[in-house]
TITI-232926 format. One record per residue: residue number from 1; x, y, z of N, C-alpha, C, CB in turn. Coordinates in steps of 0.05 Angstrom, whole numbers, plus 5000, padded with zeros to 4 digits. Glycine has a CB too. Layout:
   num   n.east   n.north   n.up   ca.east   ca.north   ca.up   c.east   c.north   c.up   cb.east   cb.north   cb.up
   NUM        X         Y      Z         X          Y       Z        X         Y      Z         X          Y       Z
...
REM end
This chain:
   num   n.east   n.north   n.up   ca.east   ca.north   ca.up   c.east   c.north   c.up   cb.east   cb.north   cb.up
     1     3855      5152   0737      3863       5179    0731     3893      5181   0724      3856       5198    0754
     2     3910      5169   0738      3937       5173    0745     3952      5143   0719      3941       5170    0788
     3     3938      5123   0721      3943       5102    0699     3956      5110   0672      3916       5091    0692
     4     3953      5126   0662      3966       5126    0638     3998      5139   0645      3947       5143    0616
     5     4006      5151   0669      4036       5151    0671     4043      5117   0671      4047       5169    0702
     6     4043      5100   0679      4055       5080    0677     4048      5057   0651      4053       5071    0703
     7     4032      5080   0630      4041       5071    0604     4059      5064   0587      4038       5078    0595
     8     4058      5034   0577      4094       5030    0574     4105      5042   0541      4103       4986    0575
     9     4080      5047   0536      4085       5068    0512     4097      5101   0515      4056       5072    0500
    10     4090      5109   0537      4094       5135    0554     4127      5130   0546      4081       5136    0594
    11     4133      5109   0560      4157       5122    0569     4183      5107   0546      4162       5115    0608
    12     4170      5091   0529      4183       5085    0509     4184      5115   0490      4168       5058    0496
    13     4169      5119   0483      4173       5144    0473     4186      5168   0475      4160       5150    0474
    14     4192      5173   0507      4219       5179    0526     4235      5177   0517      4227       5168    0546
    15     4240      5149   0523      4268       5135    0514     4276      5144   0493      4268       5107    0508
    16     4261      5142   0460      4273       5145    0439     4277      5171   0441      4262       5135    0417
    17     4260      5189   0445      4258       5224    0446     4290      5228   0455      4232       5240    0475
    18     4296      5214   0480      4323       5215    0504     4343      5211   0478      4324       5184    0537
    19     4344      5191   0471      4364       5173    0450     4366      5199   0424      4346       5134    0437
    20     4355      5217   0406      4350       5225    0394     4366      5263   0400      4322       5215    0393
    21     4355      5260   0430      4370       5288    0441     4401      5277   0446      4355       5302    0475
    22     4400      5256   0455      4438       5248    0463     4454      5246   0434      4444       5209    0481
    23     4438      5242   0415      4451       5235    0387     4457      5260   0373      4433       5217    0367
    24     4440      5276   0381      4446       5318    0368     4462      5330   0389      4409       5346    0367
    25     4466      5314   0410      4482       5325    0429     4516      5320   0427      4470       5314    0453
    26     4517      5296   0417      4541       5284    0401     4548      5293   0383      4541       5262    0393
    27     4532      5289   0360      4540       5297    0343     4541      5329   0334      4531       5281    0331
    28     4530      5353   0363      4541       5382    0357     4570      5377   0375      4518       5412    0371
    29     4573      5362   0389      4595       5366    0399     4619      5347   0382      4591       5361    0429
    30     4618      5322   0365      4633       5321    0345     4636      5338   0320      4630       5301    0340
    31     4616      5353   0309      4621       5372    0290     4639      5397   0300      4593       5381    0280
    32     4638      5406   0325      4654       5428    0331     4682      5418   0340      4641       5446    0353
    33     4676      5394   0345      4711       5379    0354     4728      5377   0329      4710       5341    0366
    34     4717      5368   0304      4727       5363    0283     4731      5392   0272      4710       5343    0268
    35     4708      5412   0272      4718       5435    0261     4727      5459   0274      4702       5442    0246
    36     4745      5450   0293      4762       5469    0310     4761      5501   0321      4784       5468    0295
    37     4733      5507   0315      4727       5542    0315     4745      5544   0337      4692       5558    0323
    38     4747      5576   0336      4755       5586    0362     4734      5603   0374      4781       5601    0360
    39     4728      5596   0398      4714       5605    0411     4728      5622   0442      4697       5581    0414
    40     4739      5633   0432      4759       5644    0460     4740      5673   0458      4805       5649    0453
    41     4730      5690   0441      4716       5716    0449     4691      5710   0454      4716       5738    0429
    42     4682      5697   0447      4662       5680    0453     4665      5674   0489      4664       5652    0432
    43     4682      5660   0492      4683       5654    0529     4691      5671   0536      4700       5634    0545
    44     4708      5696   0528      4711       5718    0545     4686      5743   0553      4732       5730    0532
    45     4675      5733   0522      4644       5755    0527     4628      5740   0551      4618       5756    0493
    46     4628      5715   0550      4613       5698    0564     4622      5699   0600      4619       5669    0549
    47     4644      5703   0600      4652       5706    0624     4646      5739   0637      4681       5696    0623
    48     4650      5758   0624      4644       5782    0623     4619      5782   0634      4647       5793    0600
    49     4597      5775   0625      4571       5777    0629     4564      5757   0648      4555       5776    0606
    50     4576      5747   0657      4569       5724    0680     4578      5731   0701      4580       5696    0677
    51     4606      5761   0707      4615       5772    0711     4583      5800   0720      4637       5769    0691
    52     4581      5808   0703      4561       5823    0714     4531      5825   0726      4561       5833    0703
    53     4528      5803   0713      4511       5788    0722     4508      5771   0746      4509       5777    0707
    54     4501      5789   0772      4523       5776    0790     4495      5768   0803      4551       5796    0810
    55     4477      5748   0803      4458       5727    0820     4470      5713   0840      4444       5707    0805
    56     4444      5704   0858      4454       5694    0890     4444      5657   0873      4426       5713    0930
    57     4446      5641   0887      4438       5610    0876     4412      5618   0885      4454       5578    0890
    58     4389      5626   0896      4359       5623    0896     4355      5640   0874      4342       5633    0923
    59     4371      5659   0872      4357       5673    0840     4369      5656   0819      4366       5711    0831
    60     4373      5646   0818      4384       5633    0788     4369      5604   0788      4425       5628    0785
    61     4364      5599   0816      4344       5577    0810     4313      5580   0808      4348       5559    0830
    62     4310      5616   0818      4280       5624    0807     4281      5625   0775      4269       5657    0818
    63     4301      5638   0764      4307       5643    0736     4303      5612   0722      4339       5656    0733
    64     4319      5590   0737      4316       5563    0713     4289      5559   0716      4333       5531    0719
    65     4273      5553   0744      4243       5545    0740     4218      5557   0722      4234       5548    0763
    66     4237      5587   0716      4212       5604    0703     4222      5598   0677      4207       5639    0710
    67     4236      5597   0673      4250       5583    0638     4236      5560   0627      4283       5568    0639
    68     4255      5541   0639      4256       5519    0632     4230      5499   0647      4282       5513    0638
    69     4217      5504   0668      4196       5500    0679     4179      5504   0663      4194       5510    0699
    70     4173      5529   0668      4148       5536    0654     4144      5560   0620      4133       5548    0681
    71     4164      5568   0617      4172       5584    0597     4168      5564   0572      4202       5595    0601
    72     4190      5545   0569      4194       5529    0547     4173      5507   0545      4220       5518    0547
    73     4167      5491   0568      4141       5480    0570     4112      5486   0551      4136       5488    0595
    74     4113      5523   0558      4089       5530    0543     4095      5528   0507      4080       5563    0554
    75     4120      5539   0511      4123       5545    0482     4122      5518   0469      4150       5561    0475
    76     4124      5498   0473      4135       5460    0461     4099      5465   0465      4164       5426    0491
    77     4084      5475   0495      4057       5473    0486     4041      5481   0447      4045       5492    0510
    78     4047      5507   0460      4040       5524    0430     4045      5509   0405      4060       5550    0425
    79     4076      5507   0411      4088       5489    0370     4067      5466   0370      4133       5467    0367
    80     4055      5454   0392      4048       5429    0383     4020      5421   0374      4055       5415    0399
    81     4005      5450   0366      3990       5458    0354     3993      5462   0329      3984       5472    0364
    82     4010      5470   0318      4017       5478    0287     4024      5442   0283      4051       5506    0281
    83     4011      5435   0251      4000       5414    0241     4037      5402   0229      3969       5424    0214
    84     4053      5409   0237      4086       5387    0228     4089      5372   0257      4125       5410    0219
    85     4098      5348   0244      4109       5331    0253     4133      5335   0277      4115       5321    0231
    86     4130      5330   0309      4153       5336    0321     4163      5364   0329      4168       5327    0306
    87     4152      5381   0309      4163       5410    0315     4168      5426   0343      4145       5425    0302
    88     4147      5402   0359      4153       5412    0392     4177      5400   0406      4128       5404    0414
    89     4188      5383   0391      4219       5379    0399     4236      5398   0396      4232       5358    0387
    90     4227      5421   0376      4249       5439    0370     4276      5443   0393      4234       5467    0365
    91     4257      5456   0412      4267       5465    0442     4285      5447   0455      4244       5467    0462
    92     4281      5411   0455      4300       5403    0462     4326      5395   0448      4293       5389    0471
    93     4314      5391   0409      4335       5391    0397     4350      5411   0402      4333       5388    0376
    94     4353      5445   0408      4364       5456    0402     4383      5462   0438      4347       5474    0382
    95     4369      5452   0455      4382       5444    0486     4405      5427   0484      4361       5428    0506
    96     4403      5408   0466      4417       5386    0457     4452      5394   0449      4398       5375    0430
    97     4432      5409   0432      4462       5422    0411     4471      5442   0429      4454       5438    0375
    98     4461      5453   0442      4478       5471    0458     4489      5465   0486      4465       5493    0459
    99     4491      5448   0497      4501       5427    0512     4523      5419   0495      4480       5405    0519
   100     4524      5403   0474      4547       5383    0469     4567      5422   0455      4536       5343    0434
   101     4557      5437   0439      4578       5456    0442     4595      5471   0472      4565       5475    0428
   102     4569      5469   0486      4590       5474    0506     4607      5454   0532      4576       5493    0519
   103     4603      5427   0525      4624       5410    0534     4651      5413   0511      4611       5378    0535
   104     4646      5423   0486      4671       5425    0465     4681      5443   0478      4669       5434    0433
   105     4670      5473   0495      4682       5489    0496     4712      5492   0511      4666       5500    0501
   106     4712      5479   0541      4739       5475    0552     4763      5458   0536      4734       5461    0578
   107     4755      5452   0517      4777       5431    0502     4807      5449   0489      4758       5413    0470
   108     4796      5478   0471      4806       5492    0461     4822      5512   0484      4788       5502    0444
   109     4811      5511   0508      4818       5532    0525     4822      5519   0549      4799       5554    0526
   110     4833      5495   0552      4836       5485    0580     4861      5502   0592      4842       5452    0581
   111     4855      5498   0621      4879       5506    0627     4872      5494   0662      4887       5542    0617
   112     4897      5496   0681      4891       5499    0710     4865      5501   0723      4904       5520    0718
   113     4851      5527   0721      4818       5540    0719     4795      5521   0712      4816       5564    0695
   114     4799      5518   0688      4786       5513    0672     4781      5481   0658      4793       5530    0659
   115     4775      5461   0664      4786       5436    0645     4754      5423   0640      4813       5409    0666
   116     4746      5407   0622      4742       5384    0615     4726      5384   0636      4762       5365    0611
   117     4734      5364   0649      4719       5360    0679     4701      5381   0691      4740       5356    0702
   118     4703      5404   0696      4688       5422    0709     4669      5422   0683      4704       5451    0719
   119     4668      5420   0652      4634       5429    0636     4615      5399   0646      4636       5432    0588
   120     4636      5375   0651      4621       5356    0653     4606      5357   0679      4636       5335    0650
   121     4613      5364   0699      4604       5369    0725     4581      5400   0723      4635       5374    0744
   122     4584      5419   0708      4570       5445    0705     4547      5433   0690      4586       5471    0689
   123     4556      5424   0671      4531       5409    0650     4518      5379   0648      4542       5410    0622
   124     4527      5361   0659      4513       5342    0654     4494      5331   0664      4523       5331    0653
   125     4498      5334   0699      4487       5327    0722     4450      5337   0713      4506       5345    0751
   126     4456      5360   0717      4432       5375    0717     4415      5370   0685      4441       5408    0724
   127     4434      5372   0673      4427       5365    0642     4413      5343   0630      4448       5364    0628
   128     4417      5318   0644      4407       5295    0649     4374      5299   0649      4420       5283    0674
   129     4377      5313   0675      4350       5318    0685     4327      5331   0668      4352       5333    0706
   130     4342      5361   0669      4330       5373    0636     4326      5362   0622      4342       5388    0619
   131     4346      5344   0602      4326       5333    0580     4309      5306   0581      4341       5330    0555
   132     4309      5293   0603      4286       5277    0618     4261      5298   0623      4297       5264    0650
   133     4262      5307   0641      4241       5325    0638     4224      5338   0609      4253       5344    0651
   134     4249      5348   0589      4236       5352    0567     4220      5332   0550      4252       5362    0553
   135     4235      5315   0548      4215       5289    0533     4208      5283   0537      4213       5271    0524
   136     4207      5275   0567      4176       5269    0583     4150      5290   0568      4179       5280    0623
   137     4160      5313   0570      4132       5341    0558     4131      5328   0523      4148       5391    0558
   138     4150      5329   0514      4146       5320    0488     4134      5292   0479      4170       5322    0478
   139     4139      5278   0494      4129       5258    0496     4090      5252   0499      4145       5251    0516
   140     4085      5265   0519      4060       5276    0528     4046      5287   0508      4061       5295    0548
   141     4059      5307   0492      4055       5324    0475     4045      5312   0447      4078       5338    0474
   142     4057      5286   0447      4048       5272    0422     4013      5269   0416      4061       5243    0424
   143     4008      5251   0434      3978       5252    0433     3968      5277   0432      3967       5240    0456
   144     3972      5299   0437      3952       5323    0430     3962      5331   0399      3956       5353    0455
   145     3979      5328   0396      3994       5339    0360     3982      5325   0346      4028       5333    0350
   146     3969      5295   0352      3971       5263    0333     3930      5280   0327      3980       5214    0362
   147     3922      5290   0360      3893       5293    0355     3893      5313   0339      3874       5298    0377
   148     3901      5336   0343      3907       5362    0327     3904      5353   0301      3936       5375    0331
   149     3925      5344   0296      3925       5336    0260     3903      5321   0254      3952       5316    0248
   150     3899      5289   0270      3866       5285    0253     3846      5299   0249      3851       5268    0260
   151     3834      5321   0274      3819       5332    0261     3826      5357   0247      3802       5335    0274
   152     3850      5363   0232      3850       5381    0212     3844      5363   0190      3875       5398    0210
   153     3856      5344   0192      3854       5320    0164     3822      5321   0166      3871       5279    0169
   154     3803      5309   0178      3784       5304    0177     3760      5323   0166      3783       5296    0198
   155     3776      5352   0165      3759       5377    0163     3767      5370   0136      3766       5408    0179
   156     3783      5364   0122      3786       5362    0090     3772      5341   0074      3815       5357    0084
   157     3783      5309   0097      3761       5286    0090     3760      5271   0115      3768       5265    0065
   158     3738      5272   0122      3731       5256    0147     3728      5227   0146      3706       5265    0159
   159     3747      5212   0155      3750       5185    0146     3758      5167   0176      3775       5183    0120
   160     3776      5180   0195      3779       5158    0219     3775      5174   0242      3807       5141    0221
   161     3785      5161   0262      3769       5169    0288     3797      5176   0295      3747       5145    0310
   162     3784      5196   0307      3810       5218    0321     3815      5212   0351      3800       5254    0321
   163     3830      5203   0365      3834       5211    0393     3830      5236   0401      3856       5207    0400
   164     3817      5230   0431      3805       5251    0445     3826      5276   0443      3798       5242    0476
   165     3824      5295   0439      3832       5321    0453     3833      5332   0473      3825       5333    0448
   166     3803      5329   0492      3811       5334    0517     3825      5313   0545      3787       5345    0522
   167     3827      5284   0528      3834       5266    0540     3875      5268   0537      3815       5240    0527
   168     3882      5280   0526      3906       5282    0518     3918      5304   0529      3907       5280    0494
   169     3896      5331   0535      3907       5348    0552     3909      5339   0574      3897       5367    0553
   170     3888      5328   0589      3890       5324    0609     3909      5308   0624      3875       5320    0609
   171     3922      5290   0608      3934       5272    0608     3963      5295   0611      3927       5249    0583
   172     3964      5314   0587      3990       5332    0587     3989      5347   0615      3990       5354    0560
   173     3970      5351   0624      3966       5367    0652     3982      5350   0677      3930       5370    0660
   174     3966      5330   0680      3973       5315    0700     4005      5306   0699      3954       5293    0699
   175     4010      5291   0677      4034       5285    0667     4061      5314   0686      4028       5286    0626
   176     4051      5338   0664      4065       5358    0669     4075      5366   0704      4048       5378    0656
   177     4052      5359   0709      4051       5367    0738     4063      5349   0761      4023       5372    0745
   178     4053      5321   0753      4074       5302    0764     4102      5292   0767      4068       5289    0758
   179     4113      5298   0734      4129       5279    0737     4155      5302   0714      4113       5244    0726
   180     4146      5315   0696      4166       5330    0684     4164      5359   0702      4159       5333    0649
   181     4153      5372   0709      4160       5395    0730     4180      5390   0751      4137       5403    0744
   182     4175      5365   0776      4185       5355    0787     4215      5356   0782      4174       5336    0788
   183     4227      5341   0750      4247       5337    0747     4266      5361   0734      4244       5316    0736
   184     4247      5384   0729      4260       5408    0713     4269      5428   0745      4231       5427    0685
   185     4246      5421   0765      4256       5424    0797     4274      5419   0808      4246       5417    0812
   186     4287      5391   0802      4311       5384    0809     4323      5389   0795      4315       5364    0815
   187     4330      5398   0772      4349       5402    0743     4356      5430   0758      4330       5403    0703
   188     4335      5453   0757      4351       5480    0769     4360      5469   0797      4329       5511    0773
   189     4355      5462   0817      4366       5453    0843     4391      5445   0836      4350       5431    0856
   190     4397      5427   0821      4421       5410    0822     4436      5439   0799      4417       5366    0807
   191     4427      5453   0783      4442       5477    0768     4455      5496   0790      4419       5496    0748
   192     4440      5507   0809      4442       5525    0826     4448      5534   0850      4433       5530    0825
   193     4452      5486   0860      4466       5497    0899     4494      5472   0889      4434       5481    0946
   194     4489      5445   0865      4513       5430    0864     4531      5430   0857      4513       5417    0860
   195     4517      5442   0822      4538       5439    0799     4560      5466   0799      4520       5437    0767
   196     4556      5482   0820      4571       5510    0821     4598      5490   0845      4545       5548    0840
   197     4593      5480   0866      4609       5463    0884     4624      5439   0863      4586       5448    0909
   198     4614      5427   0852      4629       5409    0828     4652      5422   0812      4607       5402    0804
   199     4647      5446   0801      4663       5458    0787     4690      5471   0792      4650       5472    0779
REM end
């Protein structure tokens, strides 16, 4: 039942997914290094509302689990129904890029308060986890997209054998429940009692 987590295809697929988010993660945060925006109303709005937004650390770690737990989860579910290639990465590509912009962000505006060090400590720790967790789902996610599409292909010309469908959910179930929930659990945990003490 449990055998196909320690598929060494599983987690190769990880890997590259992992390698793929660190590379959009770089390279949003070299595109904004090189093109110098200013983002100072930007952090002041940002601080403003973080400012009013005044949560205790158990609510902000109910808030990440219902997000990023199970919010984005479904949605990477959904996309990976529609017949393109990958499209359920969207979610982490776009986690990616907004991460490496906001490690750019203290660069323009360091000061005493504020440096370098504290986005790496606010963002990475936990961030790690997040997008482990995500490609783990995306990862999972393949086999149901790969079945999806053969049998749309097949409805046009039926020519090869499709992997199971319900063998791939199931697989996304268990998977989900084991081993990427777990780590999107520790991702808000480590968001919401460490990375506030780090900073």
């Amino acid at each position: 039942m449990f055998h196909f987590l320690f598929a060494k295809k599983l987690y190769q697929r990880t890997i590259v997914l992992f390698s793929v988010a660190l590379f959009l993660l770089a390279g949003s945060f070299f595109t904004v290094l090189f093109w110098s925006p200013s983002f100072s109303s930007l952090f002041d709005s940002l601080q403003t509302e973080s400012s009013q937004v005044d949560r205790n650390r158990w609510e902000t770690f109910a808030w990440y689990v219902q997000n990023n737990g199970f919010q984005v989860p479904f949605q990477m579910f959904l996309l990976a129904f529609l017949p393109i290639p990958y499209l359920y990465f969207i979610n982490v590509g776009l986690t990616s890029v907004f991460i490496g912009i906001a490690l750019y962000l203290p660069i323009p505006l360091a000061n005493d308060q504020f440096t370098v060090g504290d986005a790496l400590a606010g963002t990475a720790l936990h961030g790690v986890f997040e997008m482990i967790g995500f490609c783990f789902i995306a990862a999972l996610l393949h086999p149901v997209h790969r079945s999806i599409r053969g049998k749309l292909a097949n409805l046009v010309r039926p020519s090869k054998h499709v992997p199971s469908l319900l063998i791939a959910l199931k697989h996304l179930g268990i998977g989900y429940l084991t081993v990427a929930l777990p780590l999107l659990i520790a991702a808000g945990l480590i968001e919401a009692f460490i990375s506030p003490l780090l900073v």
